[in-house]
C-alpha positions as CSV (number, residue, x, y, z in Angstrom):
1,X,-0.2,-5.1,6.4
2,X,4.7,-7.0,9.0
3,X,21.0,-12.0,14.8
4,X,21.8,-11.4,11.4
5,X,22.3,-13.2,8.2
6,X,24.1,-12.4,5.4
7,X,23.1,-13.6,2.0
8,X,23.7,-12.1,-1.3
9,X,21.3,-13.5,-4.3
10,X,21.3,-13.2,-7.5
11,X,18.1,-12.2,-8.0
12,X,15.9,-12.8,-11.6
13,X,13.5,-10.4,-13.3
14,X,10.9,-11.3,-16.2
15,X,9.5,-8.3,-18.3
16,X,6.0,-8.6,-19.3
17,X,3.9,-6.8,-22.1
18,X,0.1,-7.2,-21.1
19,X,-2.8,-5.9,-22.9
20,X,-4.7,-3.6,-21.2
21,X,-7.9,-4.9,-19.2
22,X,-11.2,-3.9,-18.4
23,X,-11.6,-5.6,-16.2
24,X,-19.6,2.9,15.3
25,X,-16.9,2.3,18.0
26,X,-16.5,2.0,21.8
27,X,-13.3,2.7,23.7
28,X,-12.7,0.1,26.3
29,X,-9.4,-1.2,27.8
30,X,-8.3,-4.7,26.7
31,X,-4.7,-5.2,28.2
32,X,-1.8,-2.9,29.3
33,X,1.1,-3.4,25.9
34,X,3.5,-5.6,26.6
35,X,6.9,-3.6,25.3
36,X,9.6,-6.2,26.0
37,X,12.1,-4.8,23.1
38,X,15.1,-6.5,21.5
39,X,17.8,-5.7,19.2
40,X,17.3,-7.5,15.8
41,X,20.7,-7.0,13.9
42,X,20.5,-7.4,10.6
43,X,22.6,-6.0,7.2
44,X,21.1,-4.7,3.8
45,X,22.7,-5.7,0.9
46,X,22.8,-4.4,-2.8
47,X,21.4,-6.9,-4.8
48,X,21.8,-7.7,-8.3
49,X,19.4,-8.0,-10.8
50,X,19.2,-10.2,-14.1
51,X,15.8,-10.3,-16.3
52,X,14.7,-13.2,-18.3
53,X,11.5,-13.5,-20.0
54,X,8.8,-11.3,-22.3
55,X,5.1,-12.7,-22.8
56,X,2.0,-11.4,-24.7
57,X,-0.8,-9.5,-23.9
58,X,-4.1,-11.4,-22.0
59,X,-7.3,-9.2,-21.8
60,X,-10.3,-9.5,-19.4
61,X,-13.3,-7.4,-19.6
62,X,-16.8,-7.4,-17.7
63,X,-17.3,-5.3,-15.1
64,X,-19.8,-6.9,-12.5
65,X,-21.8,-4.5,-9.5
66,X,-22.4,-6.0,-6.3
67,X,-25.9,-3.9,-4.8
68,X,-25.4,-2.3,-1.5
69,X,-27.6,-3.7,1.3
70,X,-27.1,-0.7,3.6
71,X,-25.4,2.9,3.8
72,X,-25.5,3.2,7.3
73,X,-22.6,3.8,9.2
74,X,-21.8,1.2,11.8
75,X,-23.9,-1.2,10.8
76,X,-23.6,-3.9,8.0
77,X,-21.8,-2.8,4.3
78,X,-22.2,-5.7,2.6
79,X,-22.4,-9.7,3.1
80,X,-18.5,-10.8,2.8
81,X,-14.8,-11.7,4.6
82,X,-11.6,-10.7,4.2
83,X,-11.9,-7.2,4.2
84,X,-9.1,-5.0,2.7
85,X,-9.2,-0.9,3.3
86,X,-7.4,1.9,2.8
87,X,-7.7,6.0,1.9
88,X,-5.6,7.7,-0.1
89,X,-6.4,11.6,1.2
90,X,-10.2,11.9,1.9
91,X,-11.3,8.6,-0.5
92,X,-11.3,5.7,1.0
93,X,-11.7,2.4,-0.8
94,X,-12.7,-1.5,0.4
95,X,-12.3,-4.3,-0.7
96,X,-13.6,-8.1,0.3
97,X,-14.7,-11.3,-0.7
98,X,-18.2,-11.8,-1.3
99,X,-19.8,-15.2,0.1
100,X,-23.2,-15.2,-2.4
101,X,-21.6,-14.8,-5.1
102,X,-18.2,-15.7,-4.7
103,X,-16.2,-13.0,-6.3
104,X,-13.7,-9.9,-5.0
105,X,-14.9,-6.3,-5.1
106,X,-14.1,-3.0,-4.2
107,X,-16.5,-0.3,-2.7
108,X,-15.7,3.8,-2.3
109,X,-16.8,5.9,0.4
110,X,-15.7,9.6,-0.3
111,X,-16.9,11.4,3.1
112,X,-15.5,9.5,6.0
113,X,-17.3,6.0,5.6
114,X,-20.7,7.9,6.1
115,X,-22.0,6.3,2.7
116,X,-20.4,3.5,0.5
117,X,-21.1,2.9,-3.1
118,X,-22.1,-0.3,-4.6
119,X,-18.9,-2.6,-5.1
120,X,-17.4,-3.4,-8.5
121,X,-15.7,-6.3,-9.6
122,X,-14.6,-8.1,-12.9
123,X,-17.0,-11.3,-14.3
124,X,-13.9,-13.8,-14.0
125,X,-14.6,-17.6,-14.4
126,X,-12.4,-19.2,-11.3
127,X,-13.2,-16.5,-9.0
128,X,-10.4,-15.1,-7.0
129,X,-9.9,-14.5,-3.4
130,X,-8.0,-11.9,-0.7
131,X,-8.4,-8.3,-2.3
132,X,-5.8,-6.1,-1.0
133,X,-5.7,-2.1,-1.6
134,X,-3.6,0.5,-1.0
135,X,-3.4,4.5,-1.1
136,X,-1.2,6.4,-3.2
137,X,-1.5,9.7,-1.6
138,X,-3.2,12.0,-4.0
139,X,-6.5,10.2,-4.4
140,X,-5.7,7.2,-6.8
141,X,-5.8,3.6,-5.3
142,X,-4.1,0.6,-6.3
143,X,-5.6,-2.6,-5.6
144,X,-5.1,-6.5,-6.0
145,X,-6.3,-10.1,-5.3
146,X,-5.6,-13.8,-4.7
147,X,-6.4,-15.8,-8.1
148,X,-7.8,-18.7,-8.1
149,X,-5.9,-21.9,-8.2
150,X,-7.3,-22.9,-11.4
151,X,-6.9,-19.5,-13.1
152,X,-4.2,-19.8,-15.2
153,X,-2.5,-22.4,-12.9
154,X,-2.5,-19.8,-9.9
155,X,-0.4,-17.7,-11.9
156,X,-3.0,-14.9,-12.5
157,X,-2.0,-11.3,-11.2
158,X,-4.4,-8.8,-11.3
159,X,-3.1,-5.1,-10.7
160,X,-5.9,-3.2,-9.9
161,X,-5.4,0.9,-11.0
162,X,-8.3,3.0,-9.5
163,X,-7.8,6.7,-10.4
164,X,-10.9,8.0,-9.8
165,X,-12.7,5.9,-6.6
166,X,-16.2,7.5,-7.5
167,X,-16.1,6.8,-10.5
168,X,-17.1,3.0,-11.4
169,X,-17.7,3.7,-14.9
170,X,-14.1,4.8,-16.2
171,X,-12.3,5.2,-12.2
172,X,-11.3,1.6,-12.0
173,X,-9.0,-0.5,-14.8
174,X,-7.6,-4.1,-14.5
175,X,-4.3,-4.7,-16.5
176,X,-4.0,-8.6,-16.1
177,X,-0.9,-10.9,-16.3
178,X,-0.3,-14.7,-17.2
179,X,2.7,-14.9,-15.1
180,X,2.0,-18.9,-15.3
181,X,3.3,-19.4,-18.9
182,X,6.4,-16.9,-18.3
183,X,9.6,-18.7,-18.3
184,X,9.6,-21.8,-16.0
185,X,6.2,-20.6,-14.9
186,X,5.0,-18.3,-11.9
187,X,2.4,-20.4,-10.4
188,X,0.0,-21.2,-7.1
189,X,-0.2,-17.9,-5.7
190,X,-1.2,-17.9,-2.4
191,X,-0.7,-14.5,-1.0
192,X,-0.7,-11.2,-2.7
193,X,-0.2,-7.7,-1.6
194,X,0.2,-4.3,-2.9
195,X,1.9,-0.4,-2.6
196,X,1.1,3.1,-3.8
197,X,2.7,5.9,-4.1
198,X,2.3,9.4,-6.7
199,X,5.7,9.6,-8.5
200,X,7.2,13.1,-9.3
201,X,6.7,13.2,-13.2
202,X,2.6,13.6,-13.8
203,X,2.5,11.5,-16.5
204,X,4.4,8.2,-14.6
205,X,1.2,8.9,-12.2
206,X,-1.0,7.4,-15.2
207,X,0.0,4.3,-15.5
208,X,2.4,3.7,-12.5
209,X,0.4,2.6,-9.6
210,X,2.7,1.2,-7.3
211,X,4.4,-2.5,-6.7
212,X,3.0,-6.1,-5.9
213,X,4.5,-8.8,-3.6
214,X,3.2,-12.5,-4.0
215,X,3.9,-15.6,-2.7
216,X,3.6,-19.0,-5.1
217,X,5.8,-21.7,-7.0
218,X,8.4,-21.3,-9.7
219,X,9.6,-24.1,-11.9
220,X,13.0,-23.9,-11.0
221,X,13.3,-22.5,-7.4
222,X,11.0,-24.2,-5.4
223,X,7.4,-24.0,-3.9
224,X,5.5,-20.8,-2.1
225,X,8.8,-18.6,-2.2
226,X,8.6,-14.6,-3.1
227,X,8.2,-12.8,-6.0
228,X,7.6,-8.7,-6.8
229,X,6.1,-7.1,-9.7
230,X,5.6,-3.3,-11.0
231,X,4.5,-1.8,-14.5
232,X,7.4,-0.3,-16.2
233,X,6.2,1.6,-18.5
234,X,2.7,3.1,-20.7
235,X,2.1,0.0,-22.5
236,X,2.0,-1.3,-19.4
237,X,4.6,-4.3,-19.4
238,X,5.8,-5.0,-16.3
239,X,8.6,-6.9,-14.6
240,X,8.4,-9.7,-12.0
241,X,11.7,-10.3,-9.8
242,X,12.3,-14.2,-7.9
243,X,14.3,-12.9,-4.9
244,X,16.7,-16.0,-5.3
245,X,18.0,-18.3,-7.4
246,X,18.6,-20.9,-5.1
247,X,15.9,-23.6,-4.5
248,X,15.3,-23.9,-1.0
249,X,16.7,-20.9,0.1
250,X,13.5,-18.9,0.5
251,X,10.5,-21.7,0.6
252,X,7.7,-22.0,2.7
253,X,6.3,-18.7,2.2
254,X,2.4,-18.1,3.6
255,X,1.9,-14.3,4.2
256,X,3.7,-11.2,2.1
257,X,3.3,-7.7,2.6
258,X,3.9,-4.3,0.1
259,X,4.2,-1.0,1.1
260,X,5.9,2.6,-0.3
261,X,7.1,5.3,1.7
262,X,5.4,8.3,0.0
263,X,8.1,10.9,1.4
264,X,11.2,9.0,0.1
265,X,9.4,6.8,-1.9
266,X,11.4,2.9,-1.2
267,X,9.3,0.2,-1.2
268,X,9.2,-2.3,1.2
269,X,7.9,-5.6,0.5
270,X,8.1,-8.4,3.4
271,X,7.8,-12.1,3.0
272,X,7.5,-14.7,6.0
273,X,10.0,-18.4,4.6
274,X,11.2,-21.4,6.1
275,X,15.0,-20.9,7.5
276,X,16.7,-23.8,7.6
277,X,19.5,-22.7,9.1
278,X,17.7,-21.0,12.1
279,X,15.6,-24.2,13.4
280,X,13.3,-24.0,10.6
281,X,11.6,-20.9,11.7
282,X,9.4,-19.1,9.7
283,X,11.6,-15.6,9.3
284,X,10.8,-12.8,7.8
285,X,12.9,-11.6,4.0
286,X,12.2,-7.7,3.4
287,X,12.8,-6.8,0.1
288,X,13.7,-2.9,-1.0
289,X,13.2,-0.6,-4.0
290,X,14.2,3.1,-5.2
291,X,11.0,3.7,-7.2
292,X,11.8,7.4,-7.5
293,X,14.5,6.5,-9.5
294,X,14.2,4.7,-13.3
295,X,17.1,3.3,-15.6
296,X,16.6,1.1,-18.3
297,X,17.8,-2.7,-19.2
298,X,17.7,-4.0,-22.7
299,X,15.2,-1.3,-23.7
300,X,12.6,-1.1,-20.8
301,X,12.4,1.3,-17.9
302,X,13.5,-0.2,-14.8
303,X,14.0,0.9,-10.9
304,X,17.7,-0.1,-10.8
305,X,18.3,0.1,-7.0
306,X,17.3,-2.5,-4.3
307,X,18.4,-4.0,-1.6
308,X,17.7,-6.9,0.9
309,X,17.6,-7.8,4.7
310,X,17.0,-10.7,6.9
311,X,15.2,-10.6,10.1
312,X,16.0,-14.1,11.7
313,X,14.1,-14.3,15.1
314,X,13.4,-16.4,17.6
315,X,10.0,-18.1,16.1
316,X,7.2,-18.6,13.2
317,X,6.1,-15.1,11.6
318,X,3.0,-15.4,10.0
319,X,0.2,-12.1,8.7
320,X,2.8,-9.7,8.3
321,X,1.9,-6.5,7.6
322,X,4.4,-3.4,6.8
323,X,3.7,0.4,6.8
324,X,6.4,3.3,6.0
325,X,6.4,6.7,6.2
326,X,9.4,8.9,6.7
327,X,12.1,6.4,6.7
328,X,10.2,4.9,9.6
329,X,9.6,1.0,8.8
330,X,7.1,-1.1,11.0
331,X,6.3,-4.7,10.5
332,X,3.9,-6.7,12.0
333,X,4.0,-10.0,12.8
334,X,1.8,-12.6,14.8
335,X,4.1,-15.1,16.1
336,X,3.5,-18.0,19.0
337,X,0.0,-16.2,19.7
338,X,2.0,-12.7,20.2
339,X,1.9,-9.4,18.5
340,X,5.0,-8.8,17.7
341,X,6.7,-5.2,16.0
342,X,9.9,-5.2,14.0
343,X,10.7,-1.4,13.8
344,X,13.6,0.5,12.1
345,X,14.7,4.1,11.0
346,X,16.0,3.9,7.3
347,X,16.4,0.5,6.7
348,X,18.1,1.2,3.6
349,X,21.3,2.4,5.3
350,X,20.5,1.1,8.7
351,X,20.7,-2.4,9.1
352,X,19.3,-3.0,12.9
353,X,15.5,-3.4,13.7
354,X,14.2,-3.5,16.9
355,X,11.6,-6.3,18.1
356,X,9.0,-4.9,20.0
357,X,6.2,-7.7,22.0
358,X,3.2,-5.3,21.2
359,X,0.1,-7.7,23.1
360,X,0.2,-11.4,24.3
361,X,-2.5,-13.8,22.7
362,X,-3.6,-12.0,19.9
363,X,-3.5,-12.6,16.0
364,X,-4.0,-11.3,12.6
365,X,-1.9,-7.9,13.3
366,X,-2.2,-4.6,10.3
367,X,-0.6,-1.3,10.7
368,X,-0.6,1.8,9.4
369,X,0.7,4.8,9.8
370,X,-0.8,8.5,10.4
371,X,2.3,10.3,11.3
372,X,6.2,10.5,11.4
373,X,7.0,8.0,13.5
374,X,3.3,7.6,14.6
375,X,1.4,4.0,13.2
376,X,-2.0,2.6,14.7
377,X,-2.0,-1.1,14.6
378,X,-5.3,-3.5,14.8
379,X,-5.3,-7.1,16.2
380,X,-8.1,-9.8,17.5
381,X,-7.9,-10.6,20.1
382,X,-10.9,-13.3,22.0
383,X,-12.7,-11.9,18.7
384,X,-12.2,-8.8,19.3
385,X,-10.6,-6.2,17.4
386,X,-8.8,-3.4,19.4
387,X,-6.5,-1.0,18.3
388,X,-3.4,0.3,19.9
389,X,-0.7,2.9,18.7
390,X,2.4,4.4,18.6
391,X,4.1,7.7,18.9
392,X,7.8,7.0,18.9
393,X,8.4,4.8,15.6
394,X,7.0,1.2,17.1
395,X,9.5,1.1,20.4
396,X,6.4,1.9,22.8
397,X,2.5,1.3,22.6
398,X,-0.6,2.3,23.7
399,X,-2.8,0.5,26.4
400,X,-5.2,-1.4,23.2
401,X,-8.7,0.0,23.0
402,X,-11.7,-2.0,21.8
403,X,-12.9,-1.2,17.9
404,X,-15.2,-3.7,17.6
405,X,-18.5,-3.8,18.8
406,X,-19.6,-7.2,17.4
407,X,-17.7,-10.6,18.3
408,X,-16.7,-13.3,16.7
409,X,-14.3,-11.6,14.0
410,X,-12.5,-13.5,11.8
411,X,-10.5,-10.8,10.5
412,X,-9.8,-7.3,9.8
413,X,-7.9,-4.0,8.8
414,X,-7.1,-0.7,9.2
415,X,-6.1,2.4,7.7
416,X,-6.1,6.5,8.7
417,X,-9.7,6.7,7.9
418,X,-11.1,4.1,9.5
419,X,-11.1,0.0,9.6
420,X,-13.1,-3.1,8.5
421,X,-13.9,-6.5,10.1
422,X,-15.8,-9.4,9.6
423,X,-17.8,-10.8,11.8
424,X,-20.2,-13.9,10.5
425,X,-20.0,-13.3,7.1
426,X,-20.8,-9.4,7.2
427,X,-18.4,-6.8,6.4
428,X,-18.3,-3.6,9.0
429,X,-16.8,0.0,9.2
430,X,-15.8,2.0,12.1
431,X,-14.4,4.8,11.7
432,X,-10.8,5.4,13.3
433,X,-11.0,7.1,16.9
434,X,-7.6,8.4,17.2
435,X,-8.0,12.0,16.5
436,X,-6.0,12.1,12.9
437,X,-5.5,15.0,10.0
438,X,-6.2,13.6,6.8
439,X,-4.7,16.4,4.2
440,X,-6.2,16.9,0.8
441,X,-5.1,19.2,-1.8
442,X,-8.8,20.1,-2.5
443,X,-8.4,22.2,-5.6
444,X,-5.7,23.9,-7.7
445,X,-6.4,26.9,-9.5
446,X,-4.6,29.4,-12.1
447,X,-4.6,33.7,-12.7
448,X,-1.7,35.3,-11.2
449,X,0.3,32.3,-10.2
450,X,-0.5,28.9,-9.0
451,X,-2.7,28.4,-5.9
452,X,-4.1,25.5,-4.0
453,X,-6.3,24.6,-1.5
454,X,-5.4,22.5,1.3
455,X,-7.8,20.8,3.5
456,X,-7.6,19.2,6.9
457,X,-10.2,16.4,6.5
458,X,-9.6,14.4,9.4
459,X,-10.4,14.6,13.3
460,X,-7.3,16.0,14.5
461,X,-5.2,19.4,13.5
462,X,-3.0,19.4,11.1
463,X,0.3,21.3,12.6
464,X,3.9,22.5,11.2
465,X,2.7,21.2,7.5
466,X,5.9,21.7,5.0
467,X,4.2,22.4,1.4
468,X,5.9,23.8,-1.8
469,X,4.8,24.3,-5.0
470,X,7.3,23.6,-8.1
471,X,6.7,23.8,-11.4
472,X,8.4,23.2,-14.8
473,X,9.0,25.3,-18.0
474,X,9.5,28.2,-19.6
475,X,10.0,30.2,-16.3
476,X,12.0,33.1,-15.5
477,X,10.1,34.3,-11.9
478,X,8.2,31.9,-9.5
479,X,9.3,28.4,-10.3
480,X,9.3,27.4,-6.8
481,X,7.6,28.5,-3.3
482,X,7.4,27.2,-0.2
483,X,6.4,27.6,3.5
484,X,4.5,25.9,6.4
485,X,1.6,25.7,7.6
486,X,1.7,26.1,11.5
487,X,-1.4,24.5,12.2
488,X,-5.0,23.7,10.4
489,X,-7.8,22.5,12.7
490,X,-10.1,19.7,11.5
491,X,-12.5,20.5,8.8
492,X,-10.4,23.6,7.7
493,X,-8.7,24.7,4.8
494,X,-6.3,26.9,3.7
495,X,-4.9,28.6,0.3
496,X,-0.9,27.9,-0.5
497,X,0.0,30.6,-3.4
498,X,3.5,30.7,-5.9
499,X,2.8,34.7,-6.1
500,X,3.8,36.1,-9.2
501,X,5.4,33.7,-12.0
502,X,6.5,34.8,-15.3
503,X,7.7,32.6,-18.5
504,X,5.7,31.2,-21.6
505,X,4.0,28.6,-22.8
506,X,3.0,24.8,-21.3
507,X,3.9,24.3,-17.7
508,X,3.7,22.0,-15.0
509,X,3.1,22.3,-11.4
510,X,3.4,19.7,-8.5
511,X,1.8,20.4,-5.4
512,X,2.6,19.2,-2.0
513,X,1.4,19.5,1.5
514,X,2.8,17.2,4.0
515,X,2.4,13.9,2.5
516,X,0.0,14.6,0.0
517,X,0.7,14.9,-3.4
518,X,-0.5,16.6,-6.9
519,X,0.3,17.5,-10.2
520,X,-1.2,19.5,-13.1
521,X,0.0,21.4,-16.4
522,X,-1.4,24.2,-17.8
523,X,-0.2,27.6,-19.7
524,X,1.5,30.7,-18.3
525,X,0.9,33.7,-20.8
526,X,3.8,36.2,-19.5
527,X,2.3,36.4,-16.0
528,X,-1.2,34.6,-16.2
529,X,-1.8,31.2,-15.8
530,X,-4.8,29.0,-17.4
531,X,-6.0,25.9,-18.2
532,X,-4.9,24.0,-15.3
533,X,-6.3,20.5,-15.4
């Protein structure tokens, strides 16, 4: 995915109202981790924030279906570069740039990368670039990608909703933004990225996806500095943030980063700039979000609290990548031909990362995580991908094991599933070695109470699993259960129950296991419950 300075910003938002748019592995030993760590002290700050701007709604329609040369595992998906993946429970989704036909698209595989289905895209004149996806945790997807520098001056954003990944008819939905004629313009994107979580109110979960970093030009603060974006609301306007309002202060920008903690759900958005001050290193700005909480600003919805840190280190950061689970932050970084892991517990009220060297000459870092405090993160190195991981929150890491069986890789990434790489123009899939649960609340059914089924789909077991189920409305017995599951070996499932409820009328119940979210509604007749969709 990526000493301390203080800096307080005043920090500008525009709100938007957009229409809506259609629009096999090898384990071999590379190099022994090098885990020199250091102390990187740095202080969050509050920040303020001001909005400025409304536009109207663009549409783009035309979905276009890129044919599937092959379905076989471990050999070629489809002819492409710059492959994007990532699952969210058992679906797993991909995204790349096709090289024929220049255009982005996205592919689904929903049994462990065995098959894939055809990849979908949107007909779009100046075809964009860099696709970037992310999992929101109870089987929706959000997605993005790079526009091109002649669609609407760079300033395109395209934030990619895909609720059902099987489903290329009605599972995949474009709303599309002209940040480019907002205010003094949002233009010449060059890096994009993306976050997902599942929020707690089931009908946020329709049209709230996640968030959306990008790097490009503003008219008043300067070239390729950061900006952040989220949908605020069904009609599906949505507010972009400048993280300064000082010209200069935050230029340079080449690589951003997005990700949300689906336990505490703060996002965490990273951008590499030009500091000035600190020899004109490229350092890293990480930018922070409450998006379980909403308030509202002249009218629109609006996550109220964030807050900002500096990393200022001792070279260039460029590909960042970012993954957070459990108030465990990890960001990647190559810099000077190193691997390099910034790592901190609760960022938010914590101020001091760690800096971790992960490998010597090696680029193009991603991580992700699979556990509290446990991350897998994927490099090249010679053009090779290996893999390496972590068990204790990014301090220490694996001896790196070889992922890729082809050479020559240009690039890649990774998530709990699986990853992807290029190598010549071809797109491949391994799947992931480390022996992982992947949860999945498989189905959720009514009668005497609520029940659900979990599911370990993943290699590894599944142990000490916290779920609950809660649910709203007229209620007097069985509103809330809970317990843990001590252990669920790969491939098995197991049935959560509320027991006995009793109340009236429409209700709602959210079910979690572990990380893994889901809602429904439905009606409780005195003690029966029905029509759970």
């Amino acid at each position: 995915m990526k000493s301390i300075k203080k800096t307080i910003y005043l920090e500008t938002i525009t709100l938007v109202i957009v229409g809506l748019l259609m629009l096999s592995t090898v384990n071999i030993i590379a190099q022994a981790p090098e885990t020199t760590t250091n102390k990187v002290i740095t202080q969050t700050n509050k920040t303020n924030i001001k909005p400025t701007d409304l536009a109207n709604p663009q549409t783009l329609e035309n979905k276009k279906i890129c044919s599937q040369p092959s379905n076989t595992l471990g050999t070629s998906l489809f002819p492409g570069i710059t492959p994007a993946i990532a699952n969210s429970g058992s679906a797993m989704v991909l995204g790349w740039n096709d090289v024929d036909s220049p255009n982005v698209y996205f592919s689904a595989s929903m049994d462990a990368g065995t098959t894939w289905s055809d990849g979908i895209g949107w007909t779009i004149e100046e075809p964009p670039t860099l696709p970037d996806v992310d999992g929101c945790g109870d089987g929706r997807l959000i997605a993005t990608m790079c526009p091109n520098g002649l669609d609407n001056d760079g300033g395109a954003g395209y934030a990619i909703q895909i609720s059902d990944p099987s489903d290329q008819t009605t599972g995949y939905y474009c709303p599309y933004y002209t940040w480019n004629d907002v205010g003094a313009g949002y233009t010449n994107f060059i890096d994009v990225a993306c976050g997902g979580y599942t929020a707690a109110d089931p009908a946020e979960n329709a049209w709230a996806f996640g968030c959306y970093s990008m790097i490009g030009d503003h008219g008043n603060i300067g070239g390729q500095t950061g900006f952040f974006s989220y949908i605020s609301g069904s009609e599906y306007s949505a507010w972009i943030y400048t993280l300064t309002d000082t010209p200069g202060t935050l230029n340079g920008g080449t690589s951003t980063s997005s990700d949300i903690d689906q336990d505490t759900l703060i996002s965490y958005a990273v951008y590499n700039y030009v500091d000035y001050n600190n020899s004109g290193y490229l350092d890293i700005y990480l930018f922070m979000m409450d998006f379980g909480q909403w308030g509202t600003y002249q009218g629109s919805p609006i996550h109220e609290n964030a807050w900002e840190t500096h990393l200022i280190t001792s070279g260039n950061n460029n590909n960042l990548d970012v993954s957070a689970y459990k108030d465990n932050v990890i960001i990647v970084s190559e810099r000077a031909g190193n691997i390099i892991a910034y790592h901190a517990d609760d960022p938010v009220h914590n101020g001091t990362f760690s800096e971790t060297t992960i490998i010597t000459g090696a680029e193009q870092p991603r991580i992700s995580h699979y556990g509290q405090n446990k991350a897998v993160c994927e490099f090249i190195k010679s053009g090779v991908v290996y893999s390496t991981v972590t068990e204790d929150g990014g301090a220490t890491w694996s001896t790196p094991e070889q992922v890729s069986v082809e050479e020559s890789i240009q690039s890649t990434d990774v998530c709990l599933m699986g990853s992807a790489y290029e190598s010549d123009n071809t797109i491949y899939f391994a799947p992931m070695t480390i022996k992982t649960p992947i949860l999945g609340i498989e189905s959720v059914s009514g009668g005497v109470g609520v029940s659900a089924v979990i599911k370990n789909s993943g290699t590894g077991a599944a142990e000490n699993v916290d779920w609950s189920i809660t649910s709203t409305g007229t209620i007097f017995v069985g509103k809330e259960k809970s317990g843990t599951i001590a252990t669920l070996a790969p491939g098995a499932s197991v049935t959560i129950k509320t027991g006995l409820m009793l109340g009236f009328g429409t209700i709602s119940a959210t079910i979690t296991a572990g990380s893994v979210t889901k809602t429904v509604s439905g009606k409780l007749l005195l003690f029966f419950v029905t029509k759970l969709a």
